[in-house]
ZAMARGU-4260 file (C-alpha; in steps of 0.2 Angstrom, whole numbers, plus 5000, padded with zeros to 4 digits):
<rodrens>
0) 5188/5217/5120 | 5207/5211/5116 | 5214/5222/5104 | 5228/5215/5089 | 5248/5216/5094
5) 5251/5232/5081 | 5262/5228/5066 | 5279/5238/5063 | 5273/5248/5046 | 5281/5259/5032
10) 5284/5277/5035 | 5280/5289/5020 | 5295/5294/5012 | 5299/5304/4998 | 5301/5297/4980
15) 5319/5298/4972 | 5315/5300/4955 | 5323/5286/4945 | 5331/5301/4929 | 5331/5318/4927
20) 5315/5324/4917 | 5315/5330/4899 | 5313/5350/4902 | 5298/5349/4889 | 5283/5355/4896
25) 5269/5344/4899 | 5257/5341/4885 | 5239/5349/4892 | 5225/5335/4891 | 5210/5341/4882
30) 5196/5349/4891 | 5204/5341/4908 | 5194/5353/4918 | 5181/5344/4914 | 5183/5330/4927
35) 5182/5341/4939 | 5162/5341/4937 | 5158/5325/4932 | 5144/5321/4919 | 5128/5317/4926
40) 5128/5298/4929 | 5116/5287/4923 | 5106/5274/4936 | 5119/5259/4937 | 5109/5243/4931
45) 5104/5233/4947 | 5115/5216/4948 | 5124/5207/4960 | 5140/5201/4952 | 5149/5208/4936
50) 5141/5204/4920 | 5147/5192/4908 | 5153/5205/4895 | 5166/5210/4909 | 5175/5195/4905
55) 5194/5198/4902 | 5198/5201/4882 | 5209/5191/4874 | 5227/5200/4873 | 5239/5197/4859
60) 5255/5188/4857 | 5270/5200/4853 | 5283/5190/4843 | 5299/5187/4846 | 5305/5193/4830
65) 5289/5205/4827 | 5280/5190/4817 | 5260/5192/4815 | 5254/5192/4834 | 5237/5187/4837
70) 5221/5202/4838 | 5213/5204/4851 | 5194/5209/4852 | 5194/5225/4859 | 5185/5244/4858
75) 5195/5255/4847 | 5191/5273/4848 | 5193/5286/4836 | 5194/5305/4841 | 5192/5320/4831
80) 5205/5331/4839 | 5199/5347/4848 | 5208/5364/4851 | 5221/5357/4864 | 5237/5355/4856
85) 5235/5337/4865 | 5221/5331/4857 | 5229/5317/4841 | 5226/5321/4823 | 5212/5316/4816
90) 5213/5298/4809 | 5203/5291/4794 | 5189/5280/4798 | 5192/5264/4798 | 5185/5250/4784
95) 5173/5238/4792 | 5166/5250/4804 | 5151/5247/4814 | 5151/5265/4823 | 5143/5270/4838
100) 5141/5289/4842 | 5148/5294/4861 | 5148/5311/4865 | 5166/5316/4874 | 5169/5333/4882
105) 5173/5344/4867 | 5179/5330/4855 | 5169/5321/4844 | 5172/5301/4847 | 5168/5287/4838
110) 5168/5269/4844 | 5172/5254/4830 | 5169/5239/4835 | 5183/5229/4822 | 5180/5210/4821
115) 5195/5203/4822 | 5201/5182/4819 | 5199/5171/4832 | 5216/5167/4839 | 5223/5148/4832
120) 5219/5137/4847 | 5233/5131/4859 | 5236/5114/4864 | 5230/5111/4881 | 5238/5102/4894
125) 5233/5087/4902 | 5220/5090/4915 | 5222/5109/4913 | 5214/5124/4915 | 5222/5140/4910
130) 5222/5156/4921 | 5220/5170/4909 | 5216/5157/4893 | 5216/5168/4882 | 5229/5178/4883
135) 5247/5172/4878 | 5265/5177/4885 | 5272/5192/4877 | 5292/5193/4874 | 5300/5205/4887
140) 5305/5223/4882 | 5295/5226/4863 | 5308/5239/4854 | 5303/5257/4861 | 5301/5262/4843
145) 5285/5266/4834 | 5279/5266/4820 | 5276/5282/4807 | 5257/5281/4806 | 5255/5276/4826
150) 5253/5289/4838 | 5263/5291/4854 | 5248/5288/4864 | 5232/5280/4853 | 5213/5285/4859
155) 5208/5266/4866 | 5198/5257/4878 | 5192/5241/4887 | 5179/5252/4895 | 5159/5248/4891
160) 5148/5261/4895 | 5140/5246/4907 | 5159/5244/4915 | 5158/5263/4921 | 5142/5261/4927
165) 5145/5246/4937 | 5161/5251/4942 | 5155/5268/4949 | 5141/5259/4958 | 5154/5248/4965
170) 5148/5233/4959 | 5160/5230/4944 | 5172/5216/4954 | 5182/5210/4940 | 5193/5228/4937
175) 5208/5221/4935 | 5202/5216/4918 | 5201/5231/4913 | 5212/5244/4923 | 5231/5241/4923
180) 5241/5236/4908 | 5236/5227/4896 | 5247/5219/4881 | 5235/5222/4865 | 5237/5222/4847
185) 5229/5239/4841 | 5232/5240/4820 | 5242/5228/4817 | 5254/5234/4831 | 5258/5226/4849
190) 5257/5237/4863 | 5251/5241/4878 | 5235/5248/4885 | 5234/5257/4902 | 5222/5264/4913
195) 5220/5272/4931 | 5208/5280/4942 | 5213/5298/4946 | 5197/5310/4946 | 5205/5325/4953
200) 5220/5324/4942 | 5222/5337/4931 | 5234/5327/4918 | 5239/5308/4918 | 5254/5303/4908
205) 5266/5285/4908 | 5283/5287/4912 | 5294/5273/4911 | 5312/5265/4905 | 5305/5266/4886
210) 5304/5285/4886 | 5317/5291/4897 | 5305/5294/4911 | 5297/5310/4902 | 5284/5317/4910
215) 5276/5324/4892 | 5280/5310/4880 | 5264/5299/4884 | 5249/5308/4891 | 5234/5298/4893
220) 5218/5303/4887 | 5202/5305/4903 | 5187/5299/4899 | 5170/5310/4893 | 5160/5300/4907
225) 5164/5309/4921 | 5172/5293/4928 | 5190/5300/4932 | 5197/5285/4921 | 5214/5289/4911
230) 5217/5278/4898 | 5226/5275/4880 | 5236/5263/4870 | 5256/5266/4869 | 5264/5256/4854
235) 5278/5243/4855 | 5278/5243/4874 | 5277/5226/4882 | 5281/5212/4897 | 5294/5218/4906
240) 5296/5237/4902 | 5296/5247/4919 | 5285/5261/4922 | 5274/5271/4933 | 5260/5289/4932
245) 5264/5304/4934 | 5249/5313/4940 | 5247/5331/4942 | 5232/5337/4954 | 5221/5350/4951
250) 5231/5358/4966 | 5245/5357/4955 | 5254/5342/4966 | 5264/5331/4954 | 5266/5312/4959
255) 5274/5299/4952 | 5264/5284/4958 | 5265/5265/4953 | 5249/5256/4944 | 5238/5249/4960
260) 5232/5235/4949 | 5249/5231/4942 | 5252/5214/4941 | 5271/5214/4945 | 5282/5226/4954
265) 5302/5228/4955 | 5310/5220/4967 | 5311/5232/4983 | 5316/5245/4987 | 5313/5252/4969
270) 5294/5253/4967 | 5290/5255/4948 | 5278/5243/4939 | 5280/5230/4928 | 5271/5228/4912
275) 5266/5208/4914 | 5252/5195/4912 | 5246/5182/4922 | 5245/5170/4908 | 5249/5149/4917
280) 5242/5133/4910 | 5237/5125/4925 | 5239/5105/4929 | 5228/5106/4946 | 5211/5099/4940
285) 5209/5086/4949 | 5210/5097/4965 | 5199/5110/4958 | 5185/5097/4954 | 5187/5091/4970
290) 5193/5103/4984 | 5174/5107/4990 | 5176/5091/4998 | 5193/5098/5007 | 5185/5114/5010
295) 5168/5109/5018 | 5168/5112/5037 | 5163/5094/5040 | 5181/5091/5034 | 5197/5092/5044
300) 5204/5109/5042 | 5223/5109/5050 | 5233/5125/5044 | 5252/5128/5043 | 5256/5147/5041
305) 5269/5151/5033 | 5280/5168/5032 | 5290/5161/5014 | 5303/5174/5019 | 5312/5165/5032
310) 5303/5148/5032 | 5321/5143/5027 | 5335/5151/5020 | 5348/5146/5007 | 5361/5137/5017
315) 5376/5144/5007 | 5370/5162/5006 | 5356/5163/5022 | 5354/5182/5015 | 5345/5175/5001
320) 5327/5172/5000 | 5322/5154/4992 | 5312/5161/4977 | 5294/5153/4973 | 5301/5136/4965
325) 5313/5132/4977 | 5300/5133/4987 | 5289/5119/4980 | 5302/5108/4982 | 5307/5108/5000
330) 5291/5117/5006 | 5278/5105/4998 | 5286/5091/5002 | 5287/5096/5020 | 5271/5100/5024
335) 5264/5084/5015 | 5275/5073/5026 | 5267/5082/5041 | 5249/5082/5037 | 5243/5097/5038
340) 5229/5098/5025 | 5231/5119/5022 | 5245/5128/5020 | 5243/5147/5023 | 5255/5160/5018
345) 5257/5178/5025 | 5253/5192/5014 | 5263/5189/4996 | 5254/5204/4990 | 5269/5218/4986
350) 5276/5228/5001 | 5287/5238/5001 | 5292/5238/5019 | 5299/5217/5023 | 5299/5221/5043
355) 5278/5222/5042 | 5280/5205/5035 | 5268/5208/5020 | 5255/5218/5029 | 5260/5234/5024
360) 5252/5230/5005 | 5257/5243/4992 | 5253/5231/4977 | 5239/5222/4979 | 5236/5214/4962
365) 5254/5207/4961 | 5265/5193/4970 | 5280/5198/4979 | 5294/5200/4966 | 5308/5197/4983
370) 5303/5178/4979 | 5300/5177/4958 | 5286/5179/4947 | 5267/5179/4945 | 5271/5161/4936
375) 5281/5154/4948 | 5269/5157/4963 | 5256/5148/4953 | 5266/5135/4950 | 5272/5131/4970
380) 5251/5133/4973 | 5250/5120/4960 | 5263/5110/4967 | 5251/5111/4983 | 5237/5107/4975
385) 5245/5092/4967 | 5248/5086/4983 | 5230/5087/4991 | 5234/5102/5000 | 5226/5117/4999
390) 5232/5135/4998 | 5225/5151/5010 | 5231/5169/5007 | 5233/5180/5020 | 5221/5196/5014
395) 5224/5215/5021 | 5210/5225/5017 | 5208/5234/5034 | 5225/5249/5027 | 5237/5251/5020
400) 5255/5262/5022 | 5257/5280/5017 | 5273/5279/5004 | 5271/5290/4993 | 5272/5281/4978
405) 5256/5269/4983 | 5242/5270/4986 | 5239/5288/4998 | 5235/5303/4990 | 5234/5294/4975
410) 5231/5309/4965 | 5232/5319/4977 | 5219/5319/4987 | 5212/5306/4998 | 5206/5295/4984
415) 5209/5276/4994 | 5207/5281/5008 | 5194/5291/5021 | 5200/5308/5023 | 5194/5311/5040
420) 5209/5305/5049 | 5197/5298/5064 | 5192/5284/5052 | 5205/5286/5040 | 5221/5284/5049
425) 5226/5270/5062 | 5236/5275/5076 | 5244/5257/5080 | 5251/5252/5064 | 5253/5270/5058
430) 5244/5266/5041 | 5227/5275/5031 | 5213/5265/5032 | 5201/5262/5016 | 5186/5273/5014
435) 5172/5257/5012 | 5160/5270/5009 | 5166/5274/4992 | 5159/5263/4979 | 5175/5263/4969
440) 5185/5259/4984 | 5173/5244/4987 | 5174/5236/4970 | 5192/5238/4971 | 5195/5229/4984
445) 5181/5213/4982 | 5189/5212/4963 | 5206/5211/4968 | 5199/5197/4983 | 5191/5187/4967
450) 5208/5192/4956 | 5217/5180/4968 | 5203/5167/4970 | 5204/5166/4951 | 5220/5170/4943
455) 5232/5161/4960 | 5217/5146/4961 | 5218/5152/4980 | 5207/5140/4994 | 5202/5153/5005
460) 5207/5171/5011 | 5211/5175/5029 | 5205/5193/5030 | 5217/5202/5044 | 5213/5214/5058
465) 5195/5213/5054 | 5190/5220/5073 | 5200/5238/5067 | 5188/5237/5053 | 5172/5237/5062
470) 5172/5247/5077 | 5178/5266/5073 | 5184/5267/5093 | 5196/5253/5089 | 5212/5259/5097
475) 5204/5275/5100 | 5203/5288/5115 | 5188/5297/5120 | 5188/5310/5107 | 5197/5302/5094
480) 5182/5296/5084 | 5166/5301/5079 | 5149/5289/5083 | 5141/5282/5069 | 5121/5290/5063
485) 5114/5279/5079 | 5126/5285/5089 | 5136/5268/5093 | 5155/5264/5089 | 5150/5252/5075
490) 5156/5257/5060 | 5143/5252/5048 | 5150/5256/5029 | 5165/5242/5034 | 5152/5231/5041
495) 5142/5235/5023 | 5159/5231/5015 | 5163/5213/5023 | 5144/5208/5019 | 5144/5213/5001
500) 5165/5202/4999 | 5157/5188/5007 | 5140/5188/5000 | 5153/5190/4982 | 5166/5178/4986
505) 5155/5164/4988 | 5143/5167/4973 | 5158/5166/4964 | 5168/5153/4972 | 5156/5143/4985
510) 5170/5128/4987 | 5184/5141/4996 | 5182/5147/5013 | 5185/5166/5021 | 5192/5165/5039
515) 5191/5182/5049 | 5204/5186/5060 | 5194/5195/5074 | 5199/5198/5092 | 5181/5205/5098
520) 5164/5197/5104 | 5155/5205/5089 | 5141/5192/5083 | 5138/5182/5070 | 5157/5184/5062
525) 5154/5169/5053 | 5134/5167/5052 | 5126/5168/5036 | 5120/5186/5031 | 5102/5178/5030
530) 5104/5174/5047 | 5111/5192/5053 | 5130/5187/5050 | 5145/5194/5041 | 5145/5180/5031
535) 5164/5172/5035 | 5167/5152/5035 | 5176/5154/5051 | 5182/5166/5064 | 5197/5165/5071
540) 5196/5158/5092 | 5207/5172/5099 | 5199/5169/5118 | 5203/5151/5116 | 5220/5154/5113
545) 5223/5168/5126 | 5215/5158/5141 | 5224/5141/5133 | 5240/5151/5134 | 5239/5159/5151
550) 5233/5143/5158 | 5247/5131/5152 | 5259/5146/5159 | 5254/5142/5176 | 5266/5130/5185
555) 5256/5114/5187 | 5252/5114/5206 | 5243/5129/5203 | 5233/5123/5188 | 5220/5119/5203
560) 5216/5136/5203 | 5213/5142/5186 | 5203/5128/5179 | 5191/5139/5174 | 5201/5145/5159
565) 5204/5130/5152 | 5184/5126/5153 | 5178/5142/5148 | 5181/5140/5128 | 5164/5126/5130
570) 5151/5139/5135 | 5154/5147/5120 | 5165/5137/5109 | 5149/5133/5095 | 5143/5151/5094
575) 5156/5153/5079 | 5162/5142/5066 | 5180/5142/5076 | 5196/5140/5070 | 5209/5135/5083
580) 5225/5146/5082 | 5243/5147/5089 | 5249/5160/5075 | 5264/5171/5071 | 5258/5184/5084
585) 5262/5173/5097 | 5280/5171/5097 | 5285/5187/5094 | 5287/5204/5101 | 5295/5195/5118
590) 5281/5183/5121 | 5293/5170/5120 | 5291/5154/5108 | 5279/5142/5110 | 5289/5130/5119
595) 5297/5142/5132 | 5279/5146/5137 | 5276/5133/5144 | 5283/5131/5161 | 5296/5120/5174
600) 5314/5113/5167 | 5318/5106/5151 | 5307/5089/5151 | 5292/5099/5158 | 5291/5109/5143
605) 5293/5098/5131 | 5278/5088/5139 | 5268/5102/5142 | 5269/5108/5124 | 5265/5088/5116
610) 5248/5089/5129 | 5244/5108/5123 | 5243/5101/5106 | 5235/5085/5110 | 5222/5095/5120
615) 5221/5106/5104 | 5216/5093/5091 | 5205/5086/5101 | 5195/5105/5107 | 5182/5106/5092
620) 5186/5118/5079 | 5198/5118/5065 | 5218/5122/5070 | 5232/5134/5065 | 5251/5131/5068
625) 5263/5143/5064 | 5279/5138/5057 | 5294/5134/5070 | 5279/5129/5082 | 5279/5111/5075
630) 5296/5106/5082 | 5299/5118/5097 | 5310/5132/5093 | 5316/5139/5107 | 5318/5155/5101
635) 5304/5168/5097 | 5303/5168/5077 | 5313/5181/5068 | 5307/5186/5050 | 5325/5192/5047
640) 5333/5173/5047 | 5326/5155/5044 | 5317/5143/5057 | 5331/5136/5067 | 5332/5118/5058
645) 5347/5115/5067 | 5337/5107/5083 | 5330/5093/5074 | 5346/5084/5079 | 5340/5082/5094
650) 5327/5070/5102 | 5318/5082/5113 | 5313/5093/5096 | 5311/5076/5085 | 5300/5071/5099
655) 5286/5088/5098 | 5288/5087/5078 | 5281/5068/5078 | 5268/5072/5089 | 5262/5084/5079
660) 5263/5075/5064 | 5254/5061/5072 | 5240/5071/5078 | 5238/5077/5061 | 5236/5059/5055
665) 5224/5056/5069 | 5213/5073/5063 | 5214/5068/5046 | 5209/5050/5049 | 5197/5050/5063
670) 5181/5057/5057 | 5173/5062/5077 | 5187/5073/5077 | 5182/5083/5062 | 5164/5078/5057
675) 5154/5090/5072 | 5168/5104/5073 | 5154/5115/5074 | 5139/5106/5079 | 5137/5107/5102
680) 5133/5088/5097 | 5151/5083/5094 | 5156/5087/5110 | 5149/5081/5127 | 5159/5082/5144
685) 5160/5067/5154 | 5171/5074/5167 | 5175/5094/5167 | 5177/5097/5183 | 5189/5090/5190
690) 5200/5105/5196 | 5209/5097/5210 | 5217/5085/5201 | 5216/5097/5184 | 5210/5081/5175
695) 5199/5085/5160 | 5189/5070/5153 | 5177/5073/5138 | 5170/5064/5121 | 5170/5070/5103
700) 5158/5063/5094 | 5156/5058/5074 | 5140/5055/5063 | 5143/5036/5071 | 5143/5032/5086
705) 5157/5018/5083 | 5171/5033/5079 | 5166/5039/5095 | 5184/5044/5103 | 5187/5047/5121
710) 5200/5062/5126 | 5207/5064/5143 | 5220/5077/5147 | 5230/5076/5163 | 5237/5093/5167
715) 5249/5089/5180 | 5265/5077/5183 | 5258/5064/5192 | 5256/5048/5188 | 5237/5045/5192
720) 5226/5027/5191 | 5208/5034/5188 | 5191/5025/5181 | 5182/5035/5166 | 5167/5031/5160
725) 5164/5025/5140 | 5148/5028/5129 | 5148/5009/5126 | 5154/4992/5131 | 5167/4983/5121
730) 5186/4986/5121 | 5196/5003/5123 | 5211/5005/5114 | 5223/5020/5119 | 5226/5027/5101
735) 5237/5043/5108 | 5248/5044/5121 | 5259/5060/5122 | 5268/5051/5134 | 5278/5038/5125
740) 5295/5038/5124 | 5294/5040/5104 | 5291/5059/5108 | 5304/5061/5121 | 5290/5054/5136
745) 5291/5044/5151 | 5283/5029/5143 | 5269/5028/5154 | 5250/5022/5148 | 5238/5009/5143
750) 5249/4995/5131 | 5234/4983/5128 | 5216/4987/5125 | 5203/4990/5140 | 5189/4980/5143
755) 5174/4989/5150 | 5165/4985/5166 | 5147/4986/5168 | 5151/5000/5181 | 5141/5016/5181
760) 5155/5032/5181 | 5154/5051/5174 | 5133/5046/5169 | 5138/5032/5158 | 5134/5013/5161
765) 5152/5008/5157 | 5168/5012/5163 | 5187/5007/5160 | 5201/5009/5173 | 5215/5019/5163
770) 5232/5025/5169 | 5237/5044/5167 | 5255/5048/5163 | 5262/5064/5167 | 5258/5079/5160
775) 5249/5070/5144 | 5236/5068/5133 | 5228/5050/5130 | 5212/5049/5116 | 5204/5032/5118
780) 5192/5022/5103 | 5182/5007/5107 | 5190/4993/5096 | 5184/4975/5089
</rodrens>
């Protein structure tokens, strides 16, 4: 079974702490011990996806000048303070209460449910939808002041008694609407709520840049339930003020970790959160109404992947990265012009560690702040959208590094991830791997897969490394991992995950697509889960592109004798939904770029290369191109510096560019090419075996017969005069030819249209006589 090329991770390294402390000693949490033996948990109510009343509540509007902000309709929770010195004074009851009586640890707590006034309604844009729509962009950095009848830290929640239950269950997958920070009104005063998950944390307080970092000046308050949830609401804290937890274990470990549903990070290398919102008025309707249609797998489906860091660099400073919005108006344009129809970017999910190139995720609910803001990646996705082209994320829930102030040892135990280091830890990349046995950890991860569905109007996710994820002997020597209850290497809690994101993602979003990356023979990848499947839309044709590879590396007088592999991929090639891909793996790590694959002197390549990609767009299946392959760099790609642009001066590179761009033309526009990509009826061979002249001759086929499109690949430089036969009579026109002198080829081919004879050839009443350039790649289509 092929195994991924490992990934250069983040080593854990020690936290520098951002100030000194205050020398105060913490405030003790009251009845913290508690958490330590949870309350008995009631039976979860059965459902399938998050109930309506998890939907996000409205968060206010902090004025500039500390004008009325808007109330927000939230639970606000009044204790009655008990012995700890860090339990709040005891508050009067508040006017139009409604009370309901919830029993906490020691404290007496009562839950007012305050009607509030509907916010005033905002104008909408034209053809808009608005992520978060009810929630409004808050002023960066409130005044750290509060005021005299606010506590430093108010008893508050978003947190039904349903949440818990669904989230301990793990079947609450909309969390990040209620962990985080949240910007909420709370008496008349703007703030901010917070939340975390740390059940074996004996205190939880909020550090950041409006108190000086103090360890004791905002304690959180933990939950009666059992959960492990810390919560409260800190006055006059808003967008843009900087923060992070300090956790104390039960062990007595102190941490100081960022928020893992924060939905901005600094800028690395520092690591704190950011208190921000996700609030954009979206101007992509049409492509929202209609992207089913560009999403259905009877569609074509060709994908530019894209690593935004060194796509292209700023000319003037090529240190710099170009930030989201510069993006969307060089990038966009690009990949309109060479129609692809999906764009699909690496992991933008916060990581720390650039050289991993985003797939050592440390902040998964938030955009990479090296490239601009939340707002500003929505924007370059709409920009996308506007065009007709959809948008892919690249998705890592396979692990994740061990920095400290991450995920790992959250609070101090193995709280993400398994803490049996034979499942937990991953000897290629060096990284923990996610315990998917943990029902927390499950709805963590399928919540922040809908969070960017949702809030980022993502197409589709391309879930990595999904092979590591389920066998446990992945990478593995004997006696490096434990069998699972049958005894076999599958391991069955991540097989358990991948079912229940699928089976989530689509009731939620069934016009987007999941594609798994996956490298192993495992079955049913993409097959539906009624049908025994993992439920994916595609899979990834790793074996294609390994035999592909190694066979267009063979000089051509050797083709002869390793024709097999370039046949092999039809035995199996509709097993699977198949993607098609040459990725980011593939020119790195000395495997040499695309075009310096390919064997022979300078022309040889470049022809090679143009008949690889013809013979790719022809293959069923959908197609991936990685960035730089389009036009031939000759270099292997180096995250460190932009593409090198610099060879579009010349012919030969112009030559593979407009090939490319013309065979995505062709996909887009020639419906046998797309319509059966995953139907054996699409595809019949008129002539695969061919070997001694390595010659391949073969039909794709659409729902009509008159789009029918013949496809013959000669694999070697001679010139050859061959007769082929056609599935009807009539006129052939040559449509493609990688050989004309347009893309830097010979020039040989067919000029006018064929007439067919009534000559029996490759089991087919009609035949044309065609001439073969050179290492090329005609596609015929019967005309008039």
């Amino acid at each position: 079974m092929a195994k991924q090329t490992p990934k250069t991770g983040s080593e854990p390294k020690p936290e520098t702490k951002r100030t000194k402390k205050a020398d105060a000693a913490e405030t003790p949490i009251a009845n913290a011990e508690e958490t330590k033996a949870p309350a008995k948990k009631a039976p979860a109510k059965k459902t399938v996806n998050a109930p309506a009343e998890t939907a996000p509540a409205p968060e206010a509007k902090a004025p500039a000048k500390k004008a009325p902000a808007k109330k927000a309709v939230e639970a606000k929770v009044e204790t009655t303070p008990a012995e700890s010195p860090a339990a709040p004074a005891k508050k009067p009851a508040a006017k139009k209460a409604g009370a309901t009586k919830v029993k906490e640890a020691v404290a007496s707590v009562e839950v007012v449910a305050e009607p509030v006034a509907a916010p005033a309604k905002k104008p909408a844009a034209k053809k808009a939808s608005t992520t978060e729509a009810k929630t409004e962009p808050i002023p960066a950095k409130q005044p750290a002041t509060s005021p005299s009848h606010m506590k430093p830290v108010e008893v508050y929640s978003r947190f039904t008694s349903y949440d818990v239950d669904l989230f301990r269950s793990g079947k609450h997958f909309k969390l990040y609407e209620k962990f985080g920070s949240h910007v909420v009104e709370l008496n008349g005063v703007v703030g901010t709520y917070f939340a975390v998950w740390a059940p074996n944390a004996q205190c939880v307080s909020v550090i950041g840049d409006f108190n000086g970092w103090n360890r004791g000046a905002h304690n959180l308050y933990v939950r009666w339930d059992g959960s492990g949830i810390w919560e409260g609401y800190i006055p006059n804290v808003g967008n843009g003020h900087v923060y992070k937890y300090f956790i104390k274990s039960t062990s007595g470990e102190e941490l100081e970790k960022s928020d893992p549903f924060a939905l901005r990070w600094e800028e690395p290398p520092r690591t704190a959160s950011i208190v921000a919102d996700t609030y954009y008025e979206w101007n992509d309707g049409n492509w929202m109404t209609n992207r089913h249609k560009n999403n259905s797998l009877n569609a074509p489906y060709s994908v530019y992947e894209v690593h935004l860091g060194s796509w292209a660099r700023n000319l003037e400073s090529p240190d710099d990265f170009y930030t989201y919005e510069q993006l969307a108006d060089k990038l966009v344009p690009y990949v309109k012009d060479m129609g692809f129809t999906h764009v699909e970017f690496m992991p933008i999910m916060e990581h720390p560690y650039y050289p991993s190139w985003g797939y050592q995720v440390s902040g998964y609910f938030a955009a990479s702040s090296r490239y601009g803001t939340p707002q500003q990646l929505m924007k370059l996705i709409e920009r996308f959208h506007q065009e007709g082209i959809g948008v892919i994320l690249d998705w890592v829930p396979s692990h994740f590094p061990g920095d400290i102030h991450a995920l790992y040892r959250f609070d101090g135990t193995h709280l993400y991830e398994h803490a049996d280091t034979r499942k937990g830890f991953h000897p290629d990349w060096k990284s923990y791997i996610f315990n998917y046995g943990r029902n927390e950890v499950r709805a963590f991860l399928i919540s922040n897969a809908l969070f960017w569905l949702e809030r980022y109007h993502a197409d589709g996710l391309r879930v990595d490394a999904v092979a590591s994820m389920l066998y446990l002997d992945y990478s593995r020597n004997h006696g490096e991992w434990e069998p699972n209850v049958f005894g076999g290497n599958e391991n069955l809690e991540a097989i358990s995950f991948l079912k229940e994101f699928n089976q989530t993602v689509y009731a939620h979003f069934p016009d987007v697509q999941t594609i798994a990356e996956e490298s192993t023979s495992f079955t049913g990848v993409s097959r539906p889960l009624y049908n025994g499947g993992l439920g994916f839309g595609m899979k990834w044709m790793m074996g294609w592109m390994h035999d592909t590879l190694k066979y267009f590396s063979e000089d051509s007088i050797h083709r002869k004798y390793h024709h097999n592999k370039i046949t092999f991929s039809m035995i199996y090639a509709f097993t699977e939904n198949f993607m098609l891909p040459f990725s980011h793996d593939e020119v790195v790590y000395g495997k040499g770029s695309m075009l310096r694959k390919m064997p022979g002197d300078e022309w040889r390549q470049f022809a090679n290369l143009r008949l690889m990609y013809g013979y790719m767009f022809s293959h069923p299946g959908t197609k991936l191109l990685f960035m730089g392959a389009e036009f031939g760099q000759g270099d292997e790609w180096n995250f460190q510096h932009s593409l090198q642009w610099h060879v579009l001066e010349y012919p030969n590179h112009i030559g593979i560019k407009e090939t490319v761009k013309e065979l995505n033309h062709l996909y887009r526009s020639e419906p046998a090419l797309y319509e059966r990509a995953f139907d054996a009826s699409g595809f019949e061979w008129l002539d695969g075996g061919n070997a001694n002249d390595s010659v391949l001759v073969y039909l794709r086929k659409g729902n009509n017969p008159a789009d029918d499109i013949v496809v013959v690949l000669n694999m070697t430089p001679v010139i050859r005069h061959q007769r082929i036969g056609v599935p009807a009579a009539g006129n052939w026109q040559q449509i493609l030819n990688t050989d004309e002198k347009k893309y830097w080829g010979s020039g040989v081919g067919n000029a006018h249209a064929i007439k067919s004879d009534n000559e029996k050839w490759h089991g087919k009443a009609q035949s044309i006589q065609v001439t073969l350039p050179p290492l090329a790649a005609l596609y015929f289509k019967r005309v008039g």
